[in-house]
Backbone as CSV, one residue per row, in Angstrom:
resi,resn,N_x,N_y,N_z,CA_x,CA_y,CA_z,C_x,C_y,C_z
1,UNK,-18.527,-5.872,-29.587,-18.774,-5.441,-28.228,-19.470,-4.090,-28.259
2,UNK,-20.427,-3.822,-27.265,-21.289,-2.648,-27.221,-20.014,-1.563,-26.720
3,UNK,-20.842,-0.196,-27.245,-19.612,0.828,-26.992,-20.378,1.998,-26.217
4,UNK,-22.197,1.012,-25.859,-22.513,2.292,-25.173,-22.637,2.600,-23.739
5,UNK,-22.620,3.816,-23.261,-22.022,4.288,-22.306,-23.455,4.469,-21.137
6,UNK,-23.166,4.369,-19.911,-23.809,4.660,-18.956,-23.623,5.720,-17.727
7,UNK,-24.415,6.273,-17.455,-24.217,7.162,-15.992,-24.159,6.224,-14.414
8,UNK,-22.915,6.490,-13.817,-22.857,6.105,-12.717,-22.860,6.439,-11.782
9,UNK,-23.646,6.449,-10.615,-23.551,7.518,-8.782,-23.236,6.650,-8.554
10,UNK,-21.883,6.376,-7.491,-21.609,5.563,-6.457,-20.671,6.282,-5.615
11,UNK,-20.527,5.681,-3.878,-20.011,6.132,-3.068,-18.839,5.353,-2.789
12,UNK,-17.497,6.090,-3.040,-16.289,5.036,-2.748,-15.712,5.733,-1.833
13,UNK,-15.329,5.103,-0.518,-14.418,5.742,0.398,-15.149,6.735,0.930
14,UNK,-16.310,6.812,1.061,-16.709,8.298,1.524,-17.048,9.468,0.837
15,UNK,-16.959,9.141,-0.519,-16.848,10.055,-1.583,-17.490,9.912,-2.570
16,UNK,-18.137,10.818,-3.217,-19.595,10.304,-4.148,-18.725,10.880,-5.684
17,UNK,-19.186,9.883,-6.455,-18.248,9.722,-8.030,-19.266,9.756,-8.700
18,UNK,-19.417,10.645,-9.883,-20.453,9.985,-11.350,-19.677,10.658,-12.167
19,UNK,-19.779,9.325,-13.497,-18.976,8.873,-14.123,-19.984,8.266,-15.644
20,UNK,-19.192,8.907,-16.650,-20.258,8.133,-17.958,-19.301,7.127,-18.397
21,UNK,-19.591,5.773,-18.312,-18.746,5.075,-18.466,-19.160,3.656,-19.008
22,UNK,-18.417,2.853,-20.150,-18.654,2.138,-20.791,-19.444,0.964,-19.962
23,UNK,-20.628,0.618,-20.706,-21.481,-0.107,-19.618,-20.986,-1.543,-19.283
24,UNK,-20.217,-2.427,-19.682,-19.280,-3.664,-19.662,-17.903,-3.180,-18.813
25,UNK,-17.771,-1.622,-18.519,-16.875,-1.849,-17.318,-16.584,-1.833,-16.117
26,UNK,-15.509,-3.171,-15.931,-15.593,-3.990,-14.346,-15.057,-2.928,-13.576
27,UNK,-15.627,-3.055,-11.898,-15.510,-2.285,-11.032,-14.284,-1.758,-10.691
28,UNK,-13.110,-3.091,-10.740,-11.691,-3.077,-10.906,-11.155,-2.133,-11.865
29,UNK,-11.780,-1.764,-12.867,-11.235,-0.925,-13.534,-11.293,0.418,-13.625
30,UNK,-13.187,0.532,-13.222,-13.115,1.720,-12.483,-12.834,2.515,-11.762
31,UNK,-12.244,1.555,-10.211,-11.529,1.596,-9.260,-9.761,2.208,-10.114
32,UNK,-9.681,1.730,-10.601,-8.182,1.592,-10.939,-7.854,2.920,-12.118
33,UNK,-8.729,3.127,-13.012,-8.509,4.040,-13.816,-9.325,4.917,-13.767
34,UNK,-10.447,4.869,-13.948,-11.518,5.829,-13.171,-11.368,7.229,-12.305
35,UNK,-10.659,6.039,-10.798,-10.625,7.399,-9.900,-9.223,6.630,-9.065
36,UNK,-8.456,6.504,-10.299,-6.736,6.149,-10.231,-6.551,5.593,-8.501
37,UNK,-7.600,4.773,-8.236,-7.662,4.091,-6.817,-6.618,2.454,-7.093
38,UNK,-5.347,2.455,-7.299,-4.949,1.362,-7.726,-4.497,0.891,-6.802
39,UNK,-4.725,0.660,-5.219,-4.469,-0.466,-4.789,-5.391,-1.745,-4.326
40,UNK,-6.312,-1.264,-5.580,-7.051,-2.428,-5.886,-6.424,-3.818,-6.539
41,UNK,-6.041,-4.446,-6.733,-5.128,-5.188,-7.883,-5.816,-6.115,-8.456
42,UNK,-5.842,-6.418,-9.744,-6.093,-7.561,-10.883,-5.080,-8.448,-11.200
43,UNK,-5.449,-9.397,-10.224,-4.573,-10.710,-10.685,-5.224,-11.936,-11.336
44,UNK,-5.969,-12.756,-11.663,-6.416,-13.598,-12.426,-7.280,-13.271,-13.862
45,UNK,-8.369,-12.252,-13.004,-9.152,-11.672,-13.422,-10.224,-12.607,-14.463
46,UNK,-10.293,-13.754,-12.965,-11.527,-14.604,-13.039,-12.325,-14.981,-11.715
47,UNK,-11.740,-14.136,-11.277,-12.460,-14.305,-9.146,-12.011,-15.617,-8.714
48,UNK,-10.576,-15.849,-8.856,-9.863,-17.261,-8.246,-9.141,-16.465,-6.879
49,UNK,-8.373,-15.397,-7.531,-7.631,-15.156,-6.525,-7.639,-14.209,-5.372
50,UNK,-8.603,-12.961,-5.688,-9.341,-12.586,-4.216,-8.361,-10.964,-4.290
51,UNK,-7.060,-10.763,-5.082,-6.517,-9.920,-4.933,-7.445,-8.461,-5.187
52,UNK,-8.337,-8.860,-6.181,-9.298,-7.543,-6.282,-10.634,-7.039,-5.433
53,UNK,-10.787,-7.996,-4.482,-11.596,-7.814,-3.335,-11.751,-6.330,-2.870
54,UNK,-12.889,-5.785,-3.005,-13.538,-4.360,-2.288,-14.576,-5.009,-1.206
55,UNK,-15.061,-4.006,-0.748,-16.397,-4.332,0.003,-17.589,-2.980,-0.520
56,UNK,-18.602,-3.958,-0.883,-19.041,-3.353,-1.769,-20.782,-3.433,-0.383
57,UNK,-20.964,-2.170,-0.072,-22.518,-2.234,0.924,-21.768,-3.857,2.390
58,UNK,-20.193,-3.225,2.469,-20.274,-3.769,4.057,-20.060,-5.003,3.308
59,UNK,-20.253,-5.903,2.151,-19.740,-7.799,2.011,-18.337,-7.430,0.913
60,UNK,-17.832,-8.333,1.038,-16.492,-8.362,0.199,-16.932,-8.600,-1.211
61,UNK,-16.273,-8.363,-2.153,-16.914,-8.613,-3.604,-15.541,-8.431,-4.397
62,UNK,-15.767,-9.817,-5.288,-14.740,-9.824,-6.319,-14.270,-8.386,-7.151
63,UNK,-13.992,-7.196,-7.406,-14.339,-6.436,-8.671,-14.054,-6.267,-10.034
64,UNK,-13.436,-7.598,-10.287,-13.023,-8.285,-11.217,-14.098,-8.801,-11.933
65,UNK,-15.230,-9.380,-11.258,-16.342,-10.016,-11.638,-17.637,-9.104,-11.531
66,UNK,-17.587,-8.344,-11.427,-18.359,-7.066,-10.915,-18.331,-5.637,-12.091
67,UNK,-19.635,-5.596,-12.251,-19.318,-4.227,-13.583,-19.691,-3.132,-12.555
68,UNK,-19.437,-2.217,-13.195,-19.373,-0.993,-12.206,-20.778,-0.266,-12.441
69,UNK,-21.695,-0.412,-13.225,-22.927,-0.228,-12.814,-23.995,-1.467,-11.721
70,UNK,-23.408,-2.272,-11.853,-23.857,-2.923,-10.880,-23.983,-2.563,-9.188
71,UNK,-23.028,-1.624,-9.086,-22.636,-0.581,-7.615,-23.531,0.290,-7.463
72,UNK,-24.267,0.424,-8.691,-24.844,2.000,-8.589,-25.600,2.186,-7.241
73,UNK,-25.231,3.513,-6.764,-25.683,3.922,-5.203,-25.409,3.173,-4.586
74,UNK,-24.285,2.447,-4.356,-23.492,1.292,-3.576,-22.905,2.078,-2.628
75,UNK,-22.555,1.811,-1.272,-21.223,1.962,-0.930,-19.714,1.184,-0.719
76,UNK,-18.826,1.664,-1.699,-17.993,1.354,-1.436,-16.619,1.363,-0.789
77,UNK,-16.018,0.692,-1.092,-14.329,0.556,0.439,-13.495,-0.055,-0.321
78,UNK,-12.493,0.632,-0.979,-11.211,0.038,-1.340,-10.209,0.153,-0.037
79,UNK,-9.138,-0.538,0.021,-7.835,-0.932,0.362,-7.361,0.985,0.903
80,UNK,-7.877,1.660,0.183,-7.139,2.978,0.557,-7.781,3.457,1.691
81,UNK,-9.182,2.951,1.813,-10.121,3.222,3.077,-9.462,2.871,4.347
82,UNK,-8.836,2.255,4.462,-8.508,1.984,6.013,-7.054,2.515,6.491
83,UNK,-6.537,3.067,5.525,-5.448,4.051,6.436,-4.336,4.372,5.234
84,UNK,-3.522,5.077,5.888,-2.458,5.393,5.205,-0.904,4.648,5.617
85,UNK,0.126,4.963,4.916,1.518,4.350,5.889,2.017,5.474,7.125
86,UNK,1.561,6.200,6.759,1.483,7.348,8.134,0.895,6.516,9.546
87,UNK,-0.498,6.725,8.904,-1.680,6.242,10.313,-1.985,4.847,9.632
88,UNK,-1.605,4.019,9.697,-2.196,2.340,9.704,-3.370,2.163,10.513
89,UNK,-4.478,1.028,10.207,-5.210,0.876,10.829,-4.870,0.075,11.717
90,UNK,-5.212,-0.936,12.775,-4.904,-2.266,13.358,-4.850,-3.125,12.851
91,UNK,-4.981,-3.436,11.518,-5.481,-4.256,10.556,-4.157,-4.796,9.948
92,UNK,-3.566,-3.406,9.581,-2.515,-2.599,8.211,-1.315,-3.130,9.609
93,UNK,-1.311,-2.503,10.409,-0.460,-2.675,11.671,0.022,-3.961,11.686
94,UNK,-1.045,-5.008,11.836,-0.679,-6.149,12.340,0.298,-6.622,10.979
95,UNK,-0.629,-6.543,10.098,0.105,-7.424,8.855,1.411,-6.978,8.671
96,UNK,2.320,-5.652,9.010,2.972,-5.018,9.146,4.170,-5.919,10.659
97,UNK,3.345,-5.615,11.482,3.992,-6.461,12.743,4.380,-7.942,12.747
98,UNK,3.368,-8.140,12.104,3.583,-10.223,12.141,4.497,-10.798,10.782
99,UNK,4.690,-9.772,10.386,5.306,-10.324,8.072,3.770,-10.681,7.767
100,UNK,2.660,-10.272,7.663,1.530,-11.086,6.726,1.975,-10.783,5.256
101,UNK,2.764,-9.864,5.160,3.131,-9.738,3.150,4.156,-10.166,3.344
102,UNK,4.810,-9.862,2.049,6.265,-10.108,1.470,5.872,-9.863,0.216
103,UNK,5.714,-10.054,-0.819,5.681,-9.173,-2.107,4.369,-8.173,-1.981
104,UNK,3.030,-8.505,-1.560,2.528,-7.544,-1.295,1.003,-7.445,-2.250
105,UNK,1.070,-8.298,-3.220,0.101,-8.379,-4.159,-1.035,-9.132,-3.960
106,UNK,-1.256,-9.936,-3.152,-2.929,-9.938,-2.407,-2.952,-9.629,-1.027
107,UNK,-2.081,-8.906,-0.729,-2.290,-7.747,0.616,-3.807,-6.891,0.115
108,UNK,-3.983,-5.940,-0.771,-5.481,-5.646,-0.327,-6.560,-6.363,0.009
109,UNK,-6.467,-7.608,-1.542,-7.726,-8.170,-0.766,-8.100,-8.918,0.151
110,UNK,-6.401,-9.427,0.844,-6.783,-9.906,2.499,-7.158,-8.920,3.253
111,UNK,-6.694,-7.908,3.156,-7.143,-6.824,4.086,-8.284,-6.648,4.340
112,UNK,-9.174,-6.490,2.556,-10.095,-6.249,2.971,-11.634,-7.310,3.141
113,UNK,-10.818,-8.902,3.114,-11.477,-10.035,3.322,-11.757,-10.229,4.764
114,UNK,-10.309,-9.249,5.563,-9.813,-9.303,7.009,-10.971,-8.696,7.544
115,UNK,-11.327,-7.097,7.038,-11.761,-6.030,7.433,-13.232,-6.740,7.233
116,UNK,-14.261,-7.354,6.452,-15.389,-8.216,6.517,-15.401,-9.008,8.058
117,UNK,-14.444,-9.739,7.778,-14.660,-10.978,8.712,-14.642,-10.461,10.618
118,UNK,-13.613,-9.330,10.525,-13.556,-8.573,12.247,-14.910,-7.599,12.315
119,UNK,-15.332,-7.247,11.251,-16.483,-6.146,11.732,-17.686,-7.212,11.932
120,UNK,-17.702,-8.620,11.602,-19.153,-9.346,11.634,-18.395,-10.037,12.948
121,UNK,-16.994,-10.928,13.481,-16.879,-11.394,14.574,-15.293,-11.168,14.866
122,UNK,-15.659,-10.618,16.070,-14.663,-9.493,16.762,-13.600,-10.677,17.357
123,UNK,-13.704,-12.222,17.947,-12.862,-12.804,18.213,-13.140,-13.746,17.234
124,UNK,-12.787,-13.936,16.490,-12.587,-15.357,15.624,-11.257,-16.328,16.073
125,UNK,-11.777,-17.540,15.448,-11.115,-18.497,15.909,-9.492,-18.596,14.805
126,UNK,-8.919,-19.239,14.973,-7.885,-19.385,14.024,-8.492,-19.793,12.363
127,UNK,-9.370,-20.892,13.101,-10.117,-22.089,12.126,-10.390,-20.871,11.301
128,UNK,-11.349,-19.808,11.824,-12.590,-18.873,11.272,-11.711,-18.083,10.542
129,UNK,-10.576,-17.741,10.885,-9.906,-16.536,10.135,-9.473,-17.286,8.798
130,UNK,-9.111,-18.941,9.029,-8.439,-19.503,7.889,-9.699,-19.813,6.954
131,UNK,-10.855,-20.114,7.584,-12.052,-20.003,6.532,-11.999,-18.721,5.776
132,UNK,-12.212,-18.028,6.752,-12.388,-16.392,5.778,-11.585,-16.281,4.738
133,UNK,-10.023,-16.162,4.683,-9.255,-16.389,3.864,-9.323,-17.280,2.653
134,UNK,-9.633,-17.990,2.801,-9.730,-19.468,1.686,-10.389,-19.003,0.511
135,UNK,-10.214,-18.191,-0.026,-10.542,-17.356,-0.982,-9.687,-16.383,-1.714
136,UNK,-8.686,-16.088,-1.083,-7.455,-15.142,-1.560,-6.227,-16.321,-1.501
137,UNK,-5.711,-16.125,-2.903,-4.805,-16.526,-2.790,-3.322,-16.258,-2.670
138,UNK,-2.248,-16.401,-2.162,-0.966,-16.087,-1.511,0.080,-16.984,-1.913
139,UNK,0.928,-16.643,-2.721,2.309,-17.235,-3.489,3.574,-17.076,-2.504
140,UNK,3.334,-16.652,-1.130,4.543,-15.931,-0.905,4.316,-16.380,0.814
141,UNK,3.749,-16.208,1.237,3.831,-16.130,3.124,3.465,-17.424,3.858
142,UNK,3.057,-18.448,3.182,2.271,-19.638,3.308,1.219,-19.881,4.068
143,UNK,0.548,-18.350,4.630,-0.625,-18.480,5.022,-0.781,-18.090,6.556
144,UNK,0.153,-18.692,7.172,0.340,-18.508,8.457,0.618,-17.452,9.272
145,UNK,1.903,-16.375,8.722,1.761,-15.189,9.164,0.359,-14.093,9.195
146,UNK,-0.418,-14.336,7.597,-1.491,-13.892,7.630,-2.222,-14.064,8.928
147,UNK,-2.645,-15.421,8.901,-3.688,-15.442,10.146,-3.232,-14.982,11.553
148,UNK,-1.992,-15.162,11.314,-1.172,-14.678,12.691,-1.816,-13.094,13.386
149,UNK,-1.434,-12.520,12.317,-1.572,-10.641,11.643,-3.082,-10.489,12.068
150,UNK,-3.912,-10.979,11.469,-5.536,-11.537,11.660,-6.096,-11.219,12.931
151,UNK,-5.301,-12.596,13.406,-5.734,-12.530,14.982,-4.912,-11.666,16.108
152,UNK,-4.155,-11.363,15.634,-3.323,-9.918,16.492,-3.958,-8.581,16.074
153,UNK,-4.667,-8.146,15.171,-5.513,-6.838,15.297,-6.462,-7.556,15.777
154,UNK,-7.064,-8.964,15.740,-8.751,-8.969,16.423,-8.237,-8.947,18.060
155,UNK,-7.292,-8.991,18.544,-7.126,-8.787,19.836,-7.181,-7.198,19.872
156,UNK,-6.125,-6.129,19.153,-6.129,-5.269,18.833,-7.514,-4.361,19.081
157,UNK,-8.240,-4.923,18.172,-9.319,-3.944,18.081,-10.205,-4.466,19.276
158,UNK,-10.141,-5.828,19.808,-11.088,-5.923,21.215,-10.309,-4.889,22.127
159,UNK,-9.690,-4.996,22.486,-8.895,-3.841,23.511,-9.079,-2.201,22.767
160,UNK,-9.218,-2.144,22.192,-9.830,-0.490,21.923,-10.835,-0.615,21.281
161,UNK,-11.575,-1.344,22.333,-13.148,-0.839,21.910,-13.723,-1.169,20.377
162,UNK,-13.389,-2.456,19.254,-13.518,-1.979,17.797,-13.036,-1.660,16.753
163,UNK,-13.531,-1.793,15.795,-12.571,-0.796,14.597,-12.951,0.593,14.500
């Protein structure tokens, strides 16, 4: 395996990172050890299960499958972007309000599969939210609270105007 190294500019969260860093490594890891952003999570770590989902320039993206020069001058959005347990977003809220978790381990990348699908259509249908989803997978809630959570911030954010 190559051991040589590359320069990286990218924008995560609002925040501009460069980084000399082994050119074979995935975004997930960068995310995760890099700039110790770990509520990214690696669960298959073959793009089955969606838990490592960022949004990478506004579309969702595996970062599991994703090297981290591939971002370069990207903007990116981890899971930490949209709020804290202090200030929740409407998003964080709902899933919070409805049970969308219970263990908690593809909570980011629904979130941020969620956070794609409400900024392109502000009322989605049930159908649309369960399309969107169909990509992350969930051992634990059977699916339903999710979309529940889903469509209670897209009401959410229609009544204040947005995200």
């Amino acid at each position: 395996m190559s051991t040589s190294k590359v320069d990286v500019v990218v924008k995560v969260n609002g925040n501009a990172y460069e980084r000399r860093i082994p050119a074979r490594m995935l975004l997930s890891d960068f995310l995760r050890n890099e700039l110790q952003l770990t509520g990214t999570h690696v669960g298959c770590e073959h793009g089955v299960c969606g838990a490592c989902n960022v949004m990478v320039d506004g579309k969702t993206a595996r970062s599991c499958l994703t090297f981290a020069v591939q971002v370069q001058g990207s903007d990116v959005r981890t899971v930490e972007s949209l709020g804290t347990a202090e200030k929740m977003n409407p998003l964080q809220n709902a899933f919070w309000e409805k049970h969308g978790l219970q263990c908690g381990f593809c909570t980011p990348g629904m979130l941020m599969t969620a956070t794609e699908l409400l900024q392109s259509n502000a009322n989605p249908t049930r159908e649309e939210v369960t399309e969107a989803i169909s990509g992350n997978l969930c051992r634990c809630t059977g699916y339903e609270t999710i979309v529940d959570a889903i469509m209670s911030a897209a009401e959410t954010l229609r009544k204040n105007g947005g995200a």
